[in-house]
N, C-alpha and C positions, 0 to 999 in steps of 0.2 A: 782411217777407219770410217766405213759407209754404215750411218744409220739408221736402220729401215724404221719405219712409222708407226711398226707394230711391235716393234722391241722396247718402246721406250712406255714404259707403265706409268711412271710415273705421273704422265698428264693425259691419258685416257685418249678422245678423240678430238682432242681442245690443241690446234696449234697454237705455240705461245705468243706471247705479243712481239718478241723481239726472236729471231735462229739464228745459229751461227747457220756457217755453210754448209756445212753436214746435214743438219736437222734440215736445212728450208730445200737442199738438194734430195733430201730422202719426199719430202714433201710435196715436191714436184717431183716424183719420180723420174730423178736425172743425177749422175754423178758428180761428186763434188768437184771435178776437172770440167765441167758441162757447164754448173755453174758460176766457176772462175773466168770463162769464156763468156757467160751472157752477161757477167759485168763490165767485163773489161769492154765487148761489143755495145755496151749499152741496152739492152736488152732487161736489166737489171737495175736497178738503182745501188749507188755506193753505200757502203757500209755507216752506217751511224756512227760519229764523231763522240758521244757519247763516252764510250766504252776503250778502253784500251788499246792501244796499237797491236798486242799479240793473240787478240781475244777480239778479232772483229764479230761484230751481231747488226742483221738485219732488220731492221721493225718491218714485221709480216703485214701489217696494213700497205705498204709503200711498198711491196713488193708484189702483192696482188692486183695494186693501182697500178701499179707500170704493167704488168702483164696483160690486163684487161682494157687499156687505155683508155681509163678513166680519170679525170683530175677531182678535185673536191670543190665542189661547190662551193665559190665565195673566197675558199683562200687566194685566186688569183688575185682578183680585184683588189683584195684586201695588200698583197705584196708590191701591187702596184701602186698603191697608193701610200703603202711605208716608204717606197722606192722614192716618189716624188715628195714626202713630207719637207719642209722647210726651204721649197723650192719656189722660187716666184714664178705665179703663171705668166706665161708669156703674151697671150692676145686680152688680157681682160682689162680694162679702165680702170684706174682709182675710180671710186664715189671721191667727188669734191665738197 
């Protein structure tokens, strides 16, 4: 069943923070087969781990970020430096 954006009253002109595929494919004016395709191509980002296996949802921030290829300011760095925590530098000297 295809959701169109203007059937769904309940949240007005406000896309929610997280769609399933339906809603985010009504969203993007594209079929829910369209967007099972730009996931699978990457084009999309995967479903939030979050939420149940038969009940996938997509956080609409992280889907407009991939679409407009934007990252977020800072969390890289910040990932990369979770990545290397408790890891000895490699070129730097003890102080003696």
């Amino acid at each position: 069943m295809t959701v169109r954006k203007g059937d769904n009253l309940l949240r007005g002109d406000r896309t929610p923070a997280y769609v399933s595929r339906e809603t985010g494919a009504a969203e993007l004016q594209i079929s829910p087969d369209t967007w099972d395709q730009w996931v699978k191509d990457g084009h999309l980002p995967a479903p939030c781990d979050a939420f149940p296996t038969g009940s996938p949802r997509w956080r609409w921030e992280d889907v407009d970020r991939k679409l407009s290829g934007r990252t977020v300011v800072g969390l890289d760095a910040a990932l990369k430096g979770a990545a290397n925590f408790g890891k000895k530098p490699g070129g730097r000297r003890d102080a003696a």
